[in-house]
ROSE-4610 file (N, C-alpha, C; in Angstrom, 1 decimal, always signed):
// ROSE-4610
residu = [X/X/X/X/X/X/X/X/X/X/X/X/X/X/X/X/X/X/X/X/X/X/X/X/X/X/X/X/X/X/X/X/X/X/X/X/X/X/X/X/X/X/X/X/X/X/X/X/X/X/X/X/X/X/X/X/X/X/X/X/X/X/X/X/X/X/X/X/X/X/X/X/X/X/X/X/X/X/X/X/X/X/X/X/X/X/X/X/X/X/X/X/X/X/X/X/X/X/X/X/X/X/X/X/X/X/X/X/X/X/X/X/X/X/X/X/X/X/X/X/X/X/X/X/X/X/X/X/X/X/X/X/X/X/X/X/X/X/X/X/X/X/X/X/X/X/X/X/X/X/X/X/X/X/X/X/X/X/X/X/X/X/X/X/X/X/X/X/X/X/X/X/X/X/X/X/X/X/X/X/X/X/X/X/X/X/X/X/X/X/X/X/X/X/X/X/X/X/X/X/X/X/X/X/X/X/X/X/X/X/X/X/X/X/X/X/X/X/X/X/X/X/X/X/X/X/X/X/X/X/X/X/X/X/X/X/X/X/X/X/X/X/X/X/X/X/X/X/X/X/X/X/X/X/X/X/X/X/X/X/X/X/X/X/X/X/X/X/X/X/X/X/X/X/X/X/X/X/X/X/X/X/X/X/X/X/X/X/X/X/X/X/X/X/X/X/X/X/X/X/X/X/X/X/X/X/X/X/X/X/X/X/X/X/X/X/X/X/X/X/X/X/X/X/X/X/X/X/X/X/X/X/X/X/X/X/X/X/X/X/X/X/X/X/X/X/X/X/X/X/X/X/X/X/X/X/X/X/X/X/X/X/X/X/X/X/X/X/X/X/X/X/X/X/X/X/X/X/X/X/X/X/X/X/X/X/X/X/X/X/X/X/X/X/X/X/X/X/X/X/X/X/X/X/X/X/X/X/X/X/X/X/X/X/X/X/X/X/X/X/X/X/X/X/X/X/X/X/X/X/X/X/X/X/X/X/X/X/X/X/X/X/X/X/X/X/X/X/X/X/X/X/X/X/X/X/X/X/X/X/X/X/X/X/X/X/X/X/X/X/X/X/X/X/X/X/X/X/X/X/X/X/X/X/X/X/X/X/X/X/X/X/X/X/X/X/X/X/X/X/X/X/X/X/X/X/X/X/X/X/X/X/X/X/X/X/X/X/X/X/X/X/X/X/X/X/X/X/X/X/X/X/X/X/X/X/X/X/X/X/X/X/X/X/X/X/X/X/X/X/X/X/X/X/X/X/X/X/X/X/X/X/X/X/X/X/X/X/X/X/X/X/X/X/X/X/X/X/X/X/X/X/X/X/X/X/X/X/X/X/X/X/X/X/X/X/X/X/X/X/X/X/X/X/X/X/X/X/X/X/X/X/X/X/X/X/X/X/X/X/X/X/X/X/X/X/X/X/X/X/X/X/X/X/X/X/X/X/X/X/X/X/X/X/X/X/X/X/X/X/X/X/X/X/X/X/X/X/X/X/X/X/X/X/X/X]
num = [1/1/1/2/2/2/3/3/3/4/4/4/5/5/5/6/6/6/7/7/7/8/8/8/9/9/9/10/10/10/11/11/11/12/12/12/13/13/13/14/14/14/15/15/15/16/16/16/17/17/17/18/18/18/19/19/19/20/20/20/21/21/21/22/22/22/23/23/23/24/24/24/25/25/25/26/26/26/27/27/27/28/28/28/29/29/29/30/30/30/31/31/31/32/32/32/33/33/33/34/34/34/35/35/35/36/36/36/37/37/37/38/38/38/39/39/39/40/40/40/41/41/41/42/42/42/43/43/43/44/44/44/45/45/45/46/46/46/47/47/47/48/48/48/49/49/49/50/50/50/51/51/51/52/52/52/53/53/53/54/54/54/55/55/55/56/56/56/57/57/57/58/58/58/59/59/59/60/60/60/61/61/61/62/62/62/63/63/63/64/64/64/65/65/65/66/66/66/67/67/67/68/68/68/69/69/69/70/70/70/71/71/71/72/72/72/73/73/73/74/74/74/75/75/75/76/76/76/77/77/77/78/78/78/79/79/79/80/80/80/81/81/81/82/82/82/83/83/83/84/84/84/85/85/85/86/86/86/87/87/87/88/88/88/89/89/89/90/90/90/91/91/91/92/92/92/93/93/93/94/94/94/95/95/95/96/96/96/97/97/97/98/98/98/99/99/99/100/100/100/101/101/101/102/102/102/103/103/103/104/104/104/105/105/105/106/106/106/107/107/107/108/108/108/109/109/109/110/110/110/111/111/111/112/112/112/113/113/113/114/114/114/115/115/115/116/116/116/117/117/117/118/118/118/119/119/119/120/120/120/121/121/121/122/122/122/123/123/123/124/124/124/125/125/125/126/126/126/127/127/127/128/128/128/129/129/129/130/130/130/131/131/131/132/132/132/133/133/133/134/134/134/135/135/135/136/136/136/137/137/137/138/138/138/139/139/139/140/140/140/141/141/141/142/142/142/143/143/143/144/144/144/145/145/145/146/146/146/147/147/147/148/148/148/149/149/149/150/150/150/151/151/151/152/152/152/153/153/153/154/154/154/155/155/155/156/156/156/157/157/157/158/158/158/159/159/159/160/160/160/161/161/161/162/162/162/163/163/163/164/164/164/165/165/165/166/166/166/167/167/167/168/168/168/169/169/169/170/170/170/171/171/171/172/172/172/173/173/173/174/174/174/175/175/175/176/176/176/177/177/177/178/178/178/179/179/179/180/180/180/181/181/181/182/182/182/183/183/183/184/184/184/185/185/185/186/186/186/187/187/187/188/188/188/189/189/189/190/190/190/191/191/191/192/192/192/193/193/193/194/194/194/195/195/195/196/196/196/197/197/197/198/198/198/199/199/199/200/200/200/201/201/201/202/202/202/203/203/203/204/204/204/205/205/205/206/206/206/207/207/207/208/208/208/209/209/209/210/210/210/211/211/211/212/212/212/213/213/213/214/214/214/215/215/215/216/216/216/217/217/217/218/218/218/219/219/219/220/220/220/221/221/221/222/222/222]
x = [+0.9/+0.0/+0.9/+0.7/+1.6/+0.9/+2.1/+1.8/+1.0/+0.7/-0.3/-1.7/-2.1/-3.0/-3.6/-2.4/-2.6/-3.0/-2.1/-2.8/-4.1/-4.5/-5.9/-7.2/-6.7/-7.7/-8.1/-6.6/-6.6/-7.3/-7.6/-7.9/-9.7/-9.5/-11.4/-12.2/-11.0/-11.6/-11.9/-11.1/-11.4/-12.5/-13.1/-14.2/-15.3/-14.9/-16.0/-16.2/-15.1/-15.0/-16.2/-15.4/-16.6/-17.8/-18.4/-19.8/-20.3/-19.3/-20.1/-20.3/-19.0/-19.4/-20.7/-20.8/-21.8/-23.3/-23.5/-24.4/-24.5/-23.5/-23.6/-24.2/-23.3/-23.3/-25.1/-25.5/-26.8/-28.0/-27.6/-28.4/-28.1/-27.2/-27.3/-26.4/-26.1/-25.0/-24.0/-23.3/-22.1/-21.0/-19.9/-19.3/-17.7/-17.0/-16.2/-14.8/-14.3/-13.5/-12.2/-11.7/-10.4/-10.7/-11.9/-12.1/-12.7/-12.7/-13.4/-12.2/-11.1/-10.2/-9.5/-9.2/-8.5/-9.4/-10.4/-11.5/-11.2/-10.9/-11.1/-9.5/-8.7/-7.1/-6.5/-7.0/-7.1/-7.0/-8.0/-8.5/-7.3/-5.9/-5.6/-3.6/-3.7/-2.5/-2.6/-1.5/-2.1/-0.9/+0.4/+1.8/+2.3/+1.2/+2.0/+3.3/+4.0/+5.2/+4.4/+3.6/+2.6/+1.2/+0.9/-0.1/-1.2/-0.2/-0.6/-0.6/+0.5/+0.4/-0.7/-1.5/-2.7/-3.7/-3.3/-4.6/-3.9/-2.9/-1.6/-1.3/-2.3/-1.8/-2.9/-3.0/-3.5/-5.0/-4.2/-5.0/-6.2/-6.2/-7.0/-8.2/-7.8/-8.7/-9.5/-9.4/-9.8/-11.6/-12.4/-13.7/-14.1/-12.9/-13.4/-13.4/-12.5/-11.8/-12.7/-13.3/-14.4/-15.8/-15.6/-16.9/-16.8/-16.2/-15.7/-15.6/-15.2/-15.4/-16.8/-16.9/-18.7/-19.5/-19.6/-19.8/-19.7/-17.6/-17.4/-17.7/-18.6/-18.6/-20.5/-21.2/-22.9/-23.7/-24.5/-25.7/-26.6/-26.8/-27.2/-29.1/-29.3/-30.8/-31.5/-30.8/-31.5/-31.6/-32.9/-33.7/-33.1/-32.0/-31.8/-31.0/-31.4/-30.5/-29.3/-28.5/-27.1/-27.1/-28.0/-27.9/-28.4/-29.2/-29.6/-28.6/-27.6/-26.7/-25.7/-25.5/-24.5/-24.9/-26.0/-26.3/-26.4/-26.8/-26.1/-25.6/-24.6/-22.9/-22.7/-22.8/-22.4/-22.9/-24.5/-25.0/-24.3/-24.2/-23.4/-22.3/-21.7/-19.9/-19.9/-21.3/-21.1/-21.8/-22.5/-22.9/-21.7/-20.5/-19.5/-18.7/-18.3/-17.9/-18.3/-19.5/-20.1/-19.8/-20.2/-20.0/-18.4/-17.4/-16.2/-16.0/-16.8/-16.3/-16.8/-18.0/-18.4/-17.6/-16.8/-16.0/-14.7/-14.1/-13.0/-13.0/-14.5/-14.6/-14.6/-14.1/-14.7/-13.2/-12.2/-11.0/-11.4/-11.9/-12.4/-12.7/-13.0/-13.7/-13.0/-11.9/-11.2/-10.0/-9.9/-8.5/-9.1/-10.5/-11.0/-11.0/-11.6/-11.4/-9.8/-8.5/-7.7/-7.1/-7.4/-7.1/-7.6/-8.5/-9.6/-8.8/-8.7/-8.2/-6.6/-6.0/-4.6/-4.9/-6.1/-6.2/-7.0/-7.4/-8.0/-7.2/-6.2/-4.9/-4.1/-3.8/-3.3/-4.1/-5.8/-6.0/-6.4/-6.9/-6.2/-4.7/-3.9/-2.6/-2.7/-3.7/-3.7/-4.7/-5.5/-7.1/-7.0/-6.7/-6.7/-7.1/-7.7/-8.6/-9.6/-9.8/-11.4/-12.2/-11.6/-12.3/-13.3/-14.5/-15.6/-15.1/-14.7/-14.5/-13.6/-12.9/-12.1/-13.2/-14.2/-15.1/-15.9/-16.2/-17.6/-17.2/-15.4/-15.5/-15.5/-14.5/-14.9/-16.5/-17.3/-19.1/-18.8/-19.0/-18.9/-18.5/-17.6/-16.6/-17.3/-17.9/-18.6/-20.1/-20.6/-21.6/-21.7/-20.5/-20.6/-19.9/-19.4/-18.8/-19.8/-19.2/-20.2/-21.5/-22.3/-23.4/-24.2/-23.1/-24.1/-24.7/-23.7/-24.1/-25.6/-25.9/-27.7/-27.7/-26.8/-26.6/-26.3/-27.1/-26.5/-27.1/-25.8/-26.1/-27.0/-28.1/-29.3/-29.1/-28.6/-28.3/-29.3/-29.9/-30.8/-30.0/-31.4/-31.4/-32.3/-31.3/-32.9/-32.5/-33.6/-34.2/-33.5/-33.7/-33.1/-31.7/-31.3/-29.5/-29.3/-29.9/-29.1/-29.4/-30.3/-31.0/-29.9/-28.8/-28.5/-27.0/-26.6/-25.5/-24.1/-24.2/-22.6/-22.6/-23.5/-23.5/-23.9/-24.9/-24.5/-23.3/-22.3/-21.2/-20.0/-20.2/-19.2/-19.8/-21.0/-21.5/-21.1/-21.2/-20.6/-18.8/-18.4/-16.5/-16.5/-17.2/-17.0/-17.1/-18.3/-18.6/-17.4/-16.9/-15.8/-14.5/-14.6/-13.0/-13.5/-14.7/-15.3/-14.7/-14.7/-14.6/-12.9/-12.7/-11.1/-10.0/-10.8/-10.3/-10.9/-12.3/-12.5/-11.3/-11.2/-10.1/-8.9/-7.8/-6.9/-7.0/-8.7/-8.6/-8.7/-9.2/-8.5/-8.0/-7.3/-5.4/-5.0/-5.0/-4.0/-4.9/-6.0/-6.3/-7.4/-8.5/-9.5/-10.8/-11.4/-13.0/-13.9/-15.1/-16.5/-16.2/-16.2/-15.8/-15.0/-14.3/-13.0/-14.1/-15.0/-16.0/-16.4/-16.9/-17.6/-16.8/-15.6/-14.7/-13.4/-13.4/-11.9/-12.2/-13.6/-14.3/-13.4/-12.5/-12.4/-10.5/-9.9/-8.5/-9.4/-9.8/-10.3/-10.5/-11.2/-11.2/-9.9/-9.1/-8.4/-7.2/-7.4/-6.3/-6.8/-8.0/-8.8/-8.5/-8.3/-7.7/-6.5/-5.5/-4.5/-4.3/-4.6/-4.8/-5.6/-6.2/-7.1/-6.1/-5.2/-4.3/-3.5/-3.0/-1.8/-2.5/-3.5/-4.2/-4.1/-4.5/-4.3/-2.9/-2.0/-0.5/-0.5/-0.6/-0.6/-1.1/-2.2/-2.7/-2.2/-1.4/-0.9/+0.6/+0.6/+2.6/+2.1/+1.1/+0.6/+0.6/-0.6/-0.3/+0.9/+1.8/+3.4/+4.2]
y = [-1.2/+0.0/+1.2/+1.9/+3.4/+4.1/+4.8/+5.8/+6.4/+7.3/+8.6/+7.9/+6.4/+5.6/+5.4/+5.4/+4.9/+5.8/+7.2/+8.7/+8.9/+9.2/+9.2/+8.1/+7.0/+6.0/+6.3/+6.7/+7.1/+7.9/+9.3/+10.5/+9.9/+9.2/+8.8/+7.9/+7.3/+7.0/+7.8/+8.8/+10.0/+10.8/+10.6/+11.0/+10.0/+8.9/+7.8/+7.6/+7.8/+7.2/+8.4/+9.8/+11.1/+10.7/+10.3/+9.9/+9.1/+7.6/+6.6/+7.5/+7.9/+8.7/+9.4/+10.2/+11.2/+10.6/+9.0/+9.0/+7.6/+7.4/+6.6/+7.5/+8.8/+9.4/+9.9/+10.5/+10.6/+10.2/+8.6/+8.1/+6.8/+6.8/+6.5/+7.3/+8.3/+9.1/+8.8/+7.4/+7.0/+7.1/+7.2/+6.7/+5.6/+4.7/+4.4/+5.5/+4.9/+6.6/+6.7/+5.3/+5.9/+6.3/+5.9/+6.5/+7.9/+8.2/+9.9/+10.3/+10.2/+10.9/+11.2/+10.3/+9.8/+11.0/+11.3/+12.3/+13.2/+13.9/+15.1/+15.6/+14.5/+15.2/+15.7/+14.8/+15.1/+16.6/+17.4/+18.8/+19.6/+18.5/+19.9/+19.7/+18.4/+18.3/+19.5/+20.4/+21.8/+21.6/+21.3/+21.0/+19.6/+18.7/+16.8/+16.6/+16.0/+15.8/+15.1/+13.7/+12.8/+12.6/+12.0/+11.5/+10.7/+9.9/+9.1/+9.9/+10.8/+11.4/+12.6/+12.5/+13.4/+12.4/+11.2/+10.7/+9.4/+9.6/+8.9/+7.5/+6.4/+5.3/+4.9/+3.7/+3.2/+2.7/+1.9/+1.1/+2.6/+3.7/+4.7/+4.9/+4.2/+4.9/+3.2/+2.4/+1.3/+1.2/+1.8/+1.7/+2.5/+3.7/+4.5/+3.6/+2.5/+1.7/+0.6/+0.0/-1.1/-0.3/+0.8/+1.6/+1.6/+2.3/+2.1/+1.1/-0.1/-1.6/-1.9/-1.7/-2.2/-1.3/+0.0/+0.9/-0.1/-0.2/-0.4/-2.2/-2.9/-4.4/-4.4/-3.2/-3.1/-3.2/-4.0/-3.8/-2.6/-1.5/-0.8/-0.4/-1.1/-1.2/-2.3/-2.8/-4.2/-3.4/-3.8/-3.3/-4.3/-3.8/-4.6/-3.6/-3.6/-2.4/-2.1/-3.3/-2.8/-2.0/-2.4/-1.8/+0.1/-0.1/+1.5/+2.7/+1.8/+2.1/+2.8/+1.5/+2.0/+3.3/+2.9/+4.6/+5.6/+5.5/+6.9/+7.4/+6.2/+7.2/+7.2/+6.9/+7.5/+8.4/+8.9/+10.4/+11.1/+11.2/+12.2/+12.2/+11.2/+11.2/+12.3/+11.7/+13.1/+14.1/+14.1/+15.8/+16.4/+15.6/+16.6/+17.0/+16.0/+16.4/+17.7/+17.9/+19.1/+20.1/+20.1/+20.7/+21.6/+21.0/+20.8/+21.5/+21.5/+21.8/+23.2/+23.6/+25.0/+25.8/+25.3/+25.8/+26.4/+25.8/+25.7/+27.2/+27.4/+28.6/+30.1/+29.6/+30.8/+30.7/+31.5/+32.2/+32.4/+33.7/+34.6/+33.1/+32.5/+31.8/+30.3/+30.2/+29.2/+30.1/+31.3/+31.8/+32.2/+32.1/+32.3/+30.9/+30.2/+28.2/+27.8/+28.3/+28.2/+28.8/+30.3/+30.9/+30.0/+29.9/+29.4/+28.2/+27.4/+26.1/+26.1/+26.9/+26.9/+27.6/+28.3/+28.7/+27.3/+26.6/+25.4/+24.0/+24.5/+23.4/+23.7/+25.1/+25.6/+25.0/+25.1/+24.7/+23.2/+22.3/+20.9/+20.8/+21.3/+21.2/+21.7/+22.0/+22.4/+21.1/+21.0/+20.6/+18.5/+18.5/+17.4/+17.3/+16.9/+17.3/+17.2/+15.9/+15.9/+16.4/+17.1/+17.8/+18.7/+18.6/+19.0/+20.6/+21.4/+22.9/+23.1/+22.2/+21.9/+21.6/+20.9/+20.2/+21.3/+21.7/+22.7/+23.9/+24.2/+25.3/+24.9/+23.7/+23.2/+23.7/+22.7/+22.7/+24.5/+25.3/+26.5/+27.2/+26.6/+26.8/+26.6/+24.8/+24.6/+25.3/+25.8/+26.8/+27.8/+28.8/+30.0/+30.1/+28.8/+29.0/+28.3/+26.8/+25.9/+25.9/+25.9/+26.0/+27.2/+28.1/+29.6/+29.7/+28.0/+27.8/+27.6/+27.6/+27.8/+25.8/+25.1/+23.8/+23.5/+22.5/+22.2/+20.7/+19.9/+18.4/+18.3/+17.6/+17.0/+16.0/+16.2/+14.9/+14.0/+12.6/+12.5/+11.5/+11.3/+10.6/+10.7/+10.5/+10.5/+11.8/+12.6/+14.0/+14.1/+13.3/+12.9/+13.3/+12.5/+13.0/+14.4/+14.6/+15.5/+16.9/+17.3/+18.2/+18.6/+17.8/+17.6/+18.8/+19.9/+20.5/+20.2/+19.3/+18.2/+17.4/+16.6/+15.9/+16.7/+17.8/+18.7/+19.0/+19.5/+20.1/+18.9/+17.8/+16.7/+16.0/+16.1/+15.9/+17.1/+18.4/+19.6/+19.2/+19.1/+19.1/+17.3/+16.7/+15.8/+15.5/+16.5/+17.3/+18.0/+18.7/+19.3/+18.6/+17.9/+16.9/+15.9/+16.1/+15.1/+15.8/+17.8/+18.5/+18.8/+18.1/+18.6/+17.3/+16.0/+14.8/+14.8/+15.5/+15.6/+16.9/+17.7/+18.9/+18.3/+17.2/+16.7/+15.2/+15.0/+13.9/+14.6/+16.0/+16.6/+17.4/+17.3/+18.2/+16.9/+15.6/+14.1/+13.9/+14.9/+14.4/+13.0/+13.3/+12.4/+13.3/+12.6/+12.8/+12.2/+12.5/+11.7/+10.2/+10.6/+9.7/+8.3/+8.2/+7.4/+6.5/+6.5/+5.8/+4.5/+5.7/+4.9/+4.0/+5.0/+4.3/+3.6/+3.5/+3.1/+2.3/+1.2/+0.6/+0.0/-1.0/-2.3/-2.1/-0.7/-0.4/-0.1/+0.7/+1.2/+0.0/-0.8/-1.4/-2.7/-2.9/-3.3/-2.6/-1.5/-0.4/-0.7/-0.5/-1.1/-2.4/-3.5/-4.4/-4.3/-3.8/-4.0/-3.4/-1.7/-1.1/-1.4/-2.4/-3.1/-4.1/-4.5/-5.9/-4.9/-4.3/-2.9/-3.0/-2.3/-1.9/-3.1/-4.2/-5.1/-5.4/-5.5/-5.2/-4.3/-3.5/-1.8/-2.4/-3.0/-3.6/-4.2/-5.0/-6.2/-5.8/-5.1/-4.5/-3.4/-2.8/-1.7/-2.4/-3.4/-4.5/-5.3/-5.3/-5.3/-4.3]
z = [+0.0/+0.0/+0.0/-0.9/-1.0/+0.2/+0.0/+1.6/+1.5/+0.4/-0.1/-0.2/-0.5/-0.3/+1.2/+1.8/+3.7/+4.3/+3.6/+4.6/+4.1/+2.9/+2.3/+3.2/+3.3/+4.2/+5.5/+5.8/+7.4/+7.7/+6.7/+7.1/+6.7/+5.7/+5.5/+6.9/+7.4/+8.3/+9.9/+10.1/+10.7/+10.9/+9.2/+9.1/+9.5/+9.6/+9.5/+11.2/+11.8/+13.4/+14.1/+13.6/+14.5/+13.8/+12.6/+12.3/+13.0/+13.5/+14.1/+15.2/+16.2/+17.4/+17.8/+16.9/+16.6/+16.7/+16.3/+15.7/+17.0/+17.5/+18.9/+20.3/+20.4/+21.2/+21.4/+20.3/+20.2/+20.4/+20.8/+21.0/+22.3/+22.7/+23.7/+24.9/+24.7/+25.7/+25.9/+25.1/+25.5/+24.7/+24.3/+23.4/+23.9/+23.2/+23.8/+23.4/+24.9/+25.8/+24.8/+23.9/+23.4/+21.8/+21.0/+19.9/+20.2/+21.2/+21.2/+21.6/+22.4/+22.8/+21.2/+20.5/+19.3/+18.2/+18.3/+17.6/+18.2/+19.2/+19.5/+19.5/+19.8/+20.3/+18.5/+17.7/+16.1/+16.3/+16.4/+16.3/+16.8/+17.7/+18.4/+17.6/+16.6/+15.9/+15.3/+15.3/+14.4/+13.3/+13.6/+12.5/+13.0/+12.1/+12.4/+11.3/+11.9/+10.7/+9.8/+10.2/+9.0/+9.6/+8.7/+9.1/+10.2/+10.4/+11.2/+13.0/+12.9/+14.2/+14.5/+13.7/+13.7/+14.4/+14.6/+15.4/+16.7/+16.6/+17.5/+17.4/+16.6/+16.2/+15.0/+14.6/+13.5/+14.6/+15.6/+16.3/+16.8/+17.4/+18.0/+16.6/+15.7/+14.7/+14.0/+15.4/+14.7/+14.2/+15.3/+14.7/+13.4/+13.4/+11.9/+10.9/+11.0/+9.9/+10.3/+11.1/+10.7/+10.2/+10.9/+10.2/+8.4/+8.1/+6.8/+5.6/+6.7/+6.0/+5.9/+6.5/+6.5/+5.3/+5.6/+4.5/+3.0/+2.9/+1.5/+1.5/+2.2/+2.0/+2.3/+2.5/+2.7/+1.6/+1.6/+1.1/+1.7/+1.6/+2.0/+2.4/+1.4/+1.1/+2.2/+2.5/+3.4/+4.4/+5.1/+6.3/+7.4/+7.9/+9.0/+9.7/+11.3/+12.4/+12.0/+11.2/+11.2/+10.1/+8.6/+7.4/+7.8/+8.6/+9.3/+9.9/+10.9/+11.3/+10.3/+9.5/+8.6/+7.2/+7.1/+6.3/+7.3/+8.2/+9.2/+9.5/+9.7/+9.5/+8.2/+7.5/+5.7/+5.5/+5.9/+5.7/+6.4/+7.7/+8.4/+7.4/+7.2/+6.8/+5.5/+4.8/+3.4/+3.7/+5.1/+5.2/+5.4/+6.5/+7.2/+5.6/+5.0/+3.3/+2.8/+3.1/+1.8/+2.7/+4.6/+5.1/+4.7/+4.7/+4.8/+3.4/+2.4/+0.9/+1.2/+1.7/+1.9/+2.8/+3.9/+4.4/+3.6/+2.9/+2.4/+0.9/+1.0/+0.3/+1.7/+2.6/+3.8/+4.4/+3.9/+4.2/+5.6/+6.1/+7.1/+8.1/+7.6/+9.0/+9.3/+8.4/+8.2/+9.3/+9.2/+9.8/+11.4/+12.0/+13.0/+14.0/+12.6/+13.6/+13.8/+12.9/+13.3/+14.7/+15.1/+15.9/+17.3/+17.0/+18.0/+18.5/+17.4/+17.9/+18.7/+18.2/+19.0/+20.4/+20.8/+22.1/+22.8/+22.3/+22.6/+23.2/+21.9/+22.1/+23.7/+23.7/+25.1/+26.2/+26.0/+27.2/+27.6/+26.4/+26.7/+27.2/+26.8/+27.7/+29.3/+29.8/+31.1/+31.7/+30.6/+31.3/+31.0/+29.8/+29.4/+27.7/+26.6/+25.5/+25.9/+26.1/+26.7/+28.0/+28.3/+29.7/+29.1/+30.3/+29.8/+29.6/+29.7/+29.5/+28.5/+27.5/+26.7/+25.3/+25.6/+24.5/+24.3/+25.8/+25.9/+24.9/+24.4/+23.5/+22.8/+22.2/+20.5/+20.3/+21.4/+20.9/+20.5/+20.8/+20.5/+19.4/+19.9/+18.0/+16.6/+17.4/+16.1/+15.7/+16.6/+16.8/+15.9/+16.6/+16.0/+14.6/+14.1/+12.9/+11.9/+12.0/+11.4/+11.1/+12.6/+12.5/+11.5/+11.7/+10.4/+8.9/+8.6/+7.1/+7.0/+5.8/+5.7/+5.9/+5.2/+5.2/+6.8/+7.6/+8.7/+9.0/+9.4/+9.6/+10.8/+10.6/+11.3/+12.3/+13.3/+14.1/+14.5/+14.3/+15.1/+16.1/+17.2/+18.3/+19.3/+20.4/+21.9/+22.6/+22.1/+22.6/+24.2/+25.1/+26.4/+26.4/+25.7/+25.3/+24.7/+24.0/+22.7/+23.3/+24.5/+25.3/+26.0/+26.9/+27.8/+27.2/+27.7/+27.4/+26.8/+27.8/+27.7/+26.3/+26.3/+25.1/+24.1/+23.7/+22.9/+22.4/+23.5/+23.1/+22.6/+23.1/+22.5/+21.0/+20.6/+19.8/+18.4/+18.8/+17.5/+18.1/+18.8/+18.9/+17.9/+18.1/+17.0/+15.5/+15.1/+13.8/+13.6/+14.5/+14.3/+13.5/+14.7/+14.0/+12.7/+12.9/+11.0/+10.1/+10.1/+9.2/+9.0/+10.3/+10.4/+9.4/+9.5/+9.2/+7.3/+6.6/+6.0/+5.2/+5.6/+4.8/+4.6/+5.7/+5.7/+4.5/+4.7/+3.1/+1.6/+2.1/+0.2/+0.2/+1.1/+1.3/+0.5/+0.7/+0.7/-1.1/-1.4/-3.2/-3.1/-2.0/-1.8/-2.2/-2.9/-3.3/-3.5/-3.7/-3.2/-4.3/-5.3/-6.4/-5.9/-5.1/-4.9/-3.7/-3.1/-2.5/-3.2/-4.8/-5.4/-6.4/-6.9/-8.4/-7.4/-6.7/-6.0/-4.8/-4.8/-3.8/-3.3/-4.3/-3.8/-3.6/-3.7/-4.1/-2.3/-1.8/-0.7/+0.7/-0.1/+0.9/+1.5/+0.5/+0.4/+1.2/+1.2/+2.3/+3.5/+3.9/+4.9/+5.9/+5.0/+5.4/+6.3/+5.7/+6.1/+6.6/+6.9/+7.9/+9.5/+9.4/+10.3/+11.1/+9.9/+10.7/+11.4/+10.8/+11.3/+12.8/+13.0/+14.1/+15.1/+15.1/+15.8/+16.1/+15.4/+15.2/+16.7/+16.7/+17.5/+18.8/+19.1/+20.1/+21.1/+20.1/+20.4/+21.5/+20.8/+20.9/+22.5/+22.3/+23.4/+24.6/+24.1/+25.9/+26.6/+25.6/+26.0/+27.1]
């Protein structure tokens, strides 16, 4: 697998992990603790030498990358919980996409989320990334920026959850890092097209990115 192939996957799956998040979080209030850390600490790599240090291992980005598989190995049409699941995170995944394409015409507000984020990055270095007053500004961020387009991704879930402040605010800091992992896949020359014309070149990176991850696991519990 060429490298420029691996960062491209990588970064598609970044987008895919804050969709599952997003669309987990929403509906049941929970998400698991190392693929959200792995989503949000993304947001605060601001100069990675590569790739891969934008999200700290292969293995941290492992559900983006079964999310993904599943996507590129779905029957999509079949009415079953999982086939539901999985078009949900693929709508979010190409809302955060368009979202991400409309941004990338907004100079002004592209140089505001940058600012923003390096005073963010300062205070995860105090607080932690995920500390609630760390997330609580991403949510914000993605508020007063994101949110203004006339286009805005429709979260669903349970009212109960989505009401609640906290999970509000980790739910837009994860839209966040969708948009952040989506710019970094067409910085790397990824587009919608390569879903559909580059299925099986795609999932095939997937693979072996997957073994990688287990690889990483393995070596971690050491």
């Amino acid at each position: 697998m060429s490298n420029s192939w691996q960062d491209t996957t990588l970064a598609l799956a970044g987008i895919f992990q804050a969709s599952a998040l997003v669309a987990q979080l929403a509906k049941t209030g929970n998400v698991p603790s190392e693929a959200y850390r792995c989503s949000i600490e993304s947001l605060f790599a601001l100069n990675p030498p590569d790739t891969i240090s934008i999200y700290g291992s292969v293995a941290s980005l492992r559900l983006g990358l079964e999310q993904l598989r599943e996507t590129l190995s779905s029957e999509t049409g079949h009415n079953t919980p999982d086939a539901a699941r999985i078009r949900e995170v693929l709508r979010y995944s190409m809302a955060i996409l368009h979202l991400q394409k409309k941004l990338s015409r907004r100079k002004d507000m592209l140089g505001v989320i940058g600012s923003r984020l390096q005073q963010a990055a300062r205070q995860a270095e105090h607080f932690g990334a995920t500390h609630e007053n760390v997330v609580g500004n991403l949510g914000d961020l993605y508020q007063e920026t994101l949110s203004t387009f006339p286009f805005r991704i429709q979260v669903a879930g349970d009212p109960g959850y989505l009401q609640q402040p906290r999970i509000a605010s980790e739910v837009r800091a994860l839209l966040l890092a969708g948009v952040r992992s989506a710019t970094l896949w067409r910085q790397l020359g990824g587009n919608r097209w390569h879903l559909l014309l580059r299925r099986k070149q795609l999932a095939a990176n997937v693979e072996q990115l997957l073994k990688q991850a287990k690889g990483d696991n393995v070596h971690h519990l050491h």
